[in-house]
C-alpha positions as CSV (number, residue, x, y, z in Angstrom):
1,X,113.1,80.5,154.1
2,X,110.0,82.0,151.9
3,X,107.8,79.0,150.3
4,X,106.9,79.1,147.0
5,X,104.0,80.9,145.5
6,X,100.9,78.8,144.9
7,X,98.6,78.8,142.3
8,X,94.7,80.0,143.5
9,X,93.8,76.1,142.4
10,X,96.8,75.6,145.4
11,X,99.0,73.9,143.0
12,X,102.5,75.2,142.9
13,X,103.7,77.6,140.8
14,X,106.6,76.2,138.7
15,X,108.0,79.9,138.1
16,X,108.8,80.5,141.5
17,X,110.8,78.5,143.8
18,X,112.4,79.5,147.1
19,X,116.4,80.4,147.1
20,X,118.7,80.8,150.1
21,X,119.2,84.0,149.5
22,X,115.8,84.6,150.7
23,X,115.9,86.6,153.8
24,X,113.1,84.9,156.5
25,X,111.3,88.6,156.1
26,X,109.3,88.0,153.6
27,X,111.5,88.9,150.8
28,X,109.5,87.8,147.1
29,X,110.8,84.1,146.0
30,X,113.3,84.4,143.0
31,X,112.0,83.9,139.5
32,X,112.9,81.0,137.7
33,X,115.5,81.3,134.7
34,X,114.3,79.9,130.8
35,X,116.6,77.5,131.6
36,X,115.4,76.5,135.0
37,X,111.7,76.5,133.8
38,X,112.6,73.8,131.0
39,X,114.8,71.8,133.6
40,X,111.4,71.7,135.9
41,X,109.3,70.9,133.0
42,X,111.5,67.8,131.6
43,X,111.6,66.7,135.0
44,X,107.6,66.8,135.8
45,X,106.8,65.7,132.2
46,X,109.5,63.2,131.8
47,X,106.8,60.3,130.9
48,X,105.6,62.4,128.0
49,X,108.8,63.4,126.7
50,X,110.1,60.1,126.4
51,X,106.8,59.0,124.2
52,X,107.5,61.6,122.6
53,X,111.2,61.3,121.9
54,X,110.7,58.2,119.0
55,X,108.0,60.6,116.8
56,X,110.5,63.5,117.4
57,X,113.4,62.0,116.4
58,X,112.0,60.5,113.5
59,X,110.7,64.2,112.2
60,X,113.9,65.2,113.0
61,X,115.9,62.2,110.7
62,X,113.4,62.3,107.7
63,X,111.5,66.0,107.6
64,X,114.3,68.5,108.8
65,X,117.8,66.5,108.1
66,X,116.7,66.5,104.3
67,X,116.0,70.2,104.0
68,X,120.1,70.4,104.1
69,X,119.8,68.7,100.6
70,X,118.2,72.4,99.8
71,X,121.8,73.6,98.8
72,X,122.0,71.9,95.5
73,X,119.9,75.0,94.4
74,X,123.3,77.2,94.8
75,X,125.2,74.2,93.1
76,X,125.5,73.1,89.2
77,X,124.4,70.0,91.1
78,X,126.1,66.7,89.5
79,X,125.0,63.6,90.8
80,X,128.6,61.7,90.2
81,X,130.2,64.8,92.0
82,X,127.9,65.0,94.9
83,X,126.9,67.9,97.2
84,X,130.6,68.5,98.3
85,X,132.1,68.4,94.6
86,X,129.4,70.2,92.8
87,X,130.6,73.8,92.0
88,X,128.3,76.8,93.2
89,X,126.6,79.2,91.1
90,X,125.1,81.4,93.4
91,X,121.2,82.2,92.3
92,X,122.1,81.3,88.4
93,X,119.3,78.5,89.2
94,X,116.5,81.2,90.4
95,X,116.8,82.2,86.4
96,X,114.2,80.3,85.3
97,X,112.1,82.4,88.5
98,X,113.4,85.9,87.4
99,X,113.5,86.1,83.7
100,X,110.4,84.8,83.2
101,X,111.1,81.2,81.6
102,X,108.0,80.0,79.3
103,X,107.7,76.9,80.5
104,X,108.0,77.6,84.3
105,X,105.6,80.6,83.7
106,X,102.6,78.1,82.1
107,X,103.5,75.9,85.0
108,X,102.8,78.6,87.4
109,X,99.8,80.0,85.7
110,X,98.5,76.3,85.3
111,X,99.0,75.7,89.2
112,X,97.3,78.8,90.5
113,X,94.5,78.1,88.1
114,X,94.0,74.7,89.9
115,X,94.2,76.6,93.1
116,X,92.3,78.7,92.6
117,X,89.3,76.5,91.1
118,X,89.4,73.5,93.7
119,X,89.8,76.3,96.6
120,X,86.6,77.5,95.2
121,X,84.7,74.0,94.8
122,X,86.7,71.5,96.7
123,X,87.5,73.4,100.0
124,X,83.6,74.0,100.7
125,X,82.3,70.5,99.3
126,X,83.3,68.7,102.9
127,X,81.4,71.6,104.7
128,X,78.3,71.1,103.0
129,X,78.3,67.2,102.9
130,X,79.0,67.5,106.6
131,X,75.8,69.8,107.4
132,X,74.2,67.3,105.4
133,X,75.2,64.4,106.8
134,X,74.2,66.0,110.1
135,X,70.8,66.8,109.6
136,X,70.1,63.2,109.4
137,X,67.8,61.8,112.2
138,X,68.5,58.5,111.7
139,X,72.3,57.7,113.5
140,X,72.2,53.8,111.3
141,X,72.0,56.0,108.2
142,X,74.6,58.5,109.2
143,X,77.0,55.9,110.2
144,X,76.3,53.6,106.9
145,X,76.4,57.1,104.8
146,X,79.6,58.0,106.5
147,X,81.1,54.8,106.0
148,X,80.7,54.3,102.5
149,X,81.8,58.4,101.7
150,X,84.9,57.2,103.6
151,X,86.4,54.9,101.1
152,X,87.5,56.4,98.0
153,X,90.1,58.4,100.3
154,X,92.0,54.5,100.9
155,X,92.1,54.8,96.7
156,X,95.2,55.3,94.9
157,X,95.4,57.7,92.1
158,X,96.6,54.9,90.2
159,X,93.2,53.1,90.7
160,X,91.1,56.8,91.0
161,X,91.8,57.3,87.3
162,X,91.5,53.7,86.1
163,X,88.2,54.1,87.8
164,X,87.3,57.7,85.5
165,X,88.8,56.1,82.7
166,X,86.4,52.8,82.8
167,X,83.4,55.2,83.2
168,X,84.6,58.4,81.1
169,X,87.2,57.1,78.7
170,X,87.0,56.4,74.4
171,X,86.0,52.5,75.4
172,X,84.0,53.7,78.9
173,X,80.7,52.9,80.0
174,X,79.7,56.1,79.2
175,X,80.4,55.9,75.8
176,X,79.1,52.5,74.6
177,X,76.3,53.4,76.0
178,X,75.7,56.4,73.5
179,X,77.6,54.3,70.8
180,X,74.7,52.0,71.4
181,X,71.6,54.5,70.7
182,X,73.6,55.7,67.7
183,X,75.2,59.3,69.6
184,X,78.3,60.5,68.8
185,X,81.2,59.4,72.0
186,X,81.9,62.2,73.7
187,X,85.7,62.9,74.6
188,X,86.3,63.6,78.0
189,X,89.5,62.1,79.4
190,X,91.7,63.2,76.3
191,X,90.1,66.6,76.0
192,X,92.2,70.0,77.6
193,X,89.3,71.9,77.8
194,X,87.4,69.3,80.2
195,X,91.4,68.3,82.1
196,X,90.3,71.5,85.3
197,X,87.0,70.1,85.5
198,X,88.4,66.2,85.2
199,X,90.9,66.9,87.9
200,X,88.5,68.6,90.2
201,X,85.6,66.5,90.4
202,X,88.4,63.6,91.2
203,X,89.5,65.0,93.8
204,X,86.3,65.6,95.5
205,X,84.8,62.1,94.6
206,X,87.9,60.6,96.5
207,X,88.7,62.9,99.6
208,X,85.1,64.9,100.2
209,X,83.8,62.2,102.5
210,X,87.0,62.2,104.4
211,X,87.6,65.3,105.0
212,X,83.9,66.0,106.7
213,X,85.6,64.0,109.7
214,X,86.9,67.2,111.1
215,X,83.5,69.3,110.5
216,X,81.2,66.6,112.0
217,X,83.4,66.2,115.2
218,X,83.3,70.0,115.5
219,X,79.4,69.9,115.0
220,X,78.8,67.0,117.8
221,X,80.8,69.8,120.1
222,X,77.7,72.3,119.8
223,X,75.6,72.8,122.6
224,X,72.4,71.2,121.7
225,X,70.8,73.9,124.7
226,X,71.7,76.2,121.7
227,X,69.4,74.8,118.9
228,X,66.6,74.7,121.7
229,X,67.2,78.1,122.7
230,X,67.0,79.4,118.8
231,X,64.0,76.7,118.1
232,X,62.0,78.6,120.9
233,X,63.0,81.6,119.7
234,X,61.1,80.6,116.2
235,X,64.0,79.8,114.1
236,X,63.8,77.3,112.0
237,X,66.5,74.7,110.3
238,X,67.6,76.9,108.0
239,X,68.4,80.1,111.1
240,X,69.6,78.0,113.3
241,X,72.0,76.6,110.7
242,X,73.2,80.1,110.2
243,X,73.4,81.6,113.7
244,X,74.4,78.4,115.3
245,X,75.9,76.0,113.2
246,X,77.8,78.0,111.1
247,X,79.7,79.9,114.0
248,X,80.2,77.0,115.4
249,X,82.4,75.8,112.5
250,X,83.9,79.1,111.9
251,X,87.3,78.5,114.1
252,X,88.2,75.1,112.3
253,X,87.1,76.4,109.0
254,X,89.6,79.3,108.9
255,X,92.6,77.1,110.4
256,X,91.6,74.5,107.4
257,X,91.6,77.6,105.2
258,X,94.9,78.5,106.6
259,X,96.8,75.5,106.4
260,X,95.8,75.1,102.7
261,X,97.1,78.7,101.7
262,X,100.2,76.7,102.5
263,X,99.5,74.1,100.1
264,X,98.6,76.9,97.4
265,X,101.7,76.2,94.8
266,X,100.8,72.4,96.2
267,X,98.4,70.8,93.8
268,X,98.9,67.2,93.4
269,X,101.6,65.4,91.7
270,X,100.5,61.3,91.3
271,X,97.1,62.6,89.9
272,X,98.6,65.6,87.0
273,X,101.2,62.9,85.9
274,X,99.0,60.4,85.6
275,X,96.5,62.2,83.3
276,X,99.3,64.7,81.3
277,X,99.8,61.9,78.4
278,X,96.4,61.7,77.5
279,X,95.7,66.1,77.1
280,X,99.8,67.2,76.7
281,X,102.0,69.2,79.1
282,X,100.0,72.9,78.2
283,X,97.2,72.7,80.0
284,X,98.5,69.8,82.9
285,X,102.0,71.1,83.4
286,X,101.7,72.6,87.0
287,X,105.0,72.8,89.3
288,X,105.1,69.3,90.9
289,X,105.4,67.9,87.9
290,X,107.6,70.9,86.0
291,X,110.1,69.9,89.0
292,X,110.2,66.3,88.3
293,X,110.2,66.7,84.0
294,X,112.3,69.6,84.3
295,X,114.9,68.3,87.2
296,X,114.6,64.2,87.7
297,X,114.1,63.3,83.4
298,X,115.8,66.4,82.5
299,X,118.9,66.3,84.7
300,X,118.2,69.8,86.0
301,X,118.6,69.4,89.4
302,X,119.6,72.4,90.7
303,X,116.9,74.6,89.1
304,X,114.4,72.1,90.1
305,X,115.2,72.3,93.8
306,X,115.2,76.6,93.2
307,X,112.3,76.0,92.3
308,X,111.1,73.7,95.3
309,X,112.4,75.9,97.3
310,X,110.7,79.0,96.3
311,X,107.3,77.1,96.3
312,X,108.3,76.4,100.1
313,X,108.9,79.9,100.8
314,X,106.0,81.2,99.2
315,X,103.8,78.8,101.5
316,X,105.4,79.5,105.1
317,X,104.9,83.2,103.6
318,X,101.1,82.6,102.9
319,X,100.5,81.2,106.1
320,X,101.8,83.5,108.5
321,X,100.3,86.0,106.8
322,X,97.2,84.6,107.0
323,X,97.6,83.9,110.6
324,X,98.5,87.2,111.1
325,X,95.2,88.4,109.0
326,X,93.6,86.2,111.1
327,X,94.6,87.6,114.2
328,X,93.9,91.2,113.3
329,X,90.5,90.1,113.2
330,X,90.2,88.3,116.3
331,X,90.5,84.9,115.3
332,X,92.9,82.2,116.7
333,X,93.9,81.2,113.7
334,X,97.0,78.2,113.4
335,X,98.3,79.2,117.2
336,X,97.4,81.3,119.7
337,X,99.3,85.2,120.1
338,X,101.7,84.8,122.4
């Protein structure tokens, strides 16, 4: 009977396995089925899987199960009726998508605007507060920086506007202090032009300092033999930043870049709701919140999940194609190329 093919570590290859129709000549060893090759795999890995198995099946109870609810966006969905007395319309619901509703089309221009502003300042803030934090000689300091960057991510909105309101509101600090030396209070929280710049300067006071986690981990990765190779070649802080640092952080910056394209119709509900009283539903309508005013208050439920659903499309769209963009040009990207 022919052995099994090895591995050139000498461990055996799981492919292969010997059969009895193997003649004692020599014949090659049959080639595992898909089937077989899982069956071998559960068996060798069956510690693993059964860690596993409490994570996976609570995915499989609370993030894939619900995505059935998805069908109320073919239904006149009732909530008395229910899924299974609720008359289908077809796409009627994808109206509000296709003929251009007003309101769903400031809500769209309103999300992409965010988007496009906090992809612009927000996505590169935790890069450069992570070079920052790095250049630091001292490791007390980095830690004690670090540290105290950290918290405003364990904030709630709730308490990250309060916060902005205490400082920037009509009654802030801000403002009694100019109402003090006789200036005129200036209008921040309540004004529509200032609500992109209000939103986008929260969001990087609370999560910047978390987010440089992921850089700084992929920085204390770098070879240090590389910045004494470049410093003997005569580059300085700045060169070696861009020849060695930056590379370094290229792989993780594109899959961060990535993942957020998926997030791109994604731009915050708890904070937009929270602010739209004070500036008004034109300039802070965006789609999280069209879906819950237009569906959850306004009984809509069935164009509201359209809607959600589209938005989902739209990012599994945007990320595969940025993966596959990613791939053309060589990177990894989300997963490897089969």
């Amino acid at each position: 009977m022919a052995l099994p093919t090895t591995t050139r570590s000498g461990k055996r290859n799981p492919d292969t396995a010997p059969t009895g129709r193997q003649g004692a000549g020599g014949a090659p060893p049959r080639r595992l089925t898909r089937r077989e090759r899982i069956a071998v795999a559960v068996r060798r890995d069956w510690m693993l899987w059964l860690f596993a198995l409490p994570g996976m099946t609570l995915i499989l109870l609370f993030q894939y199960l619900p995505l059935a609810n998805n069908v109320i966006a073919f239904q006149d969905y009732l909530p008395f009726l229910g899924i299974s007395g609720s008359p289908w319309v077809a796409f009627d619901n994808f109206s509000v998508i296709t003929s251009g509703d007003p309101a769903f089309l400031n809500a769209l221009v309103n999300t992409l605007l965010i988007t496009l502003v906090q992809t612009a300042f927000v996505f590169p803030a935790p890069i450069a507060l992570a070079l920052l934090l790095n250049s630091l000689v001292s490791e007390r300091i980095k830690r004690s920086v670090q540290s105290i960057l950290y918290l405003p991510h364990f904030l709630s909105w709730v308490i990250v506007v309060s916060v902005f309101q205490q400082v920037l509101g009509g009654s802030g600090m801000i403002n009694n202090f100019l109402r003090s030396r006789g200036f005129e209070a200036l209008d921040i929280i309540g004004n529509p032009d200032a609500f992109l710049a209000l939103i986008t300067s929260q969001v990087i006071w609370k999560d910047t300092g978390w987010a440089t986690i992921l850089f700084l981990a992929v920085l204390a990765t770098i070879p240090s033999e590389l910045y004494e190779a470049s410093s003997l070649d005569g580059a300085g802080r700045m060169r070696q930043m861009w020849h060695v640092t930056l590379p370094g952080l290229r792989a993780i910056i594109i899959l961060l870049l990535i993942l957020r394209l998926g997030d791109a119709l994604t731009v915050g509900f708890e904070q937009i709701i929270l602010l739209q009283p004070a500036v008004g539903r034109d300039v802070s309508e965006v789609l999280d919140t069209y879906v819950y005013n237009h569906g959850v208050l306004g009984g809509n439920w069935g164009v509201s999940a359209a809607v959600g659903l589209v938005k989902g499309v739209v990012g599994v769209v945007l990320v595969l194609g940025a993966n596959k963009l990613a791939h053309i040009f060589g990177e990894e990207g989300v997963y490897r190329r089969g």
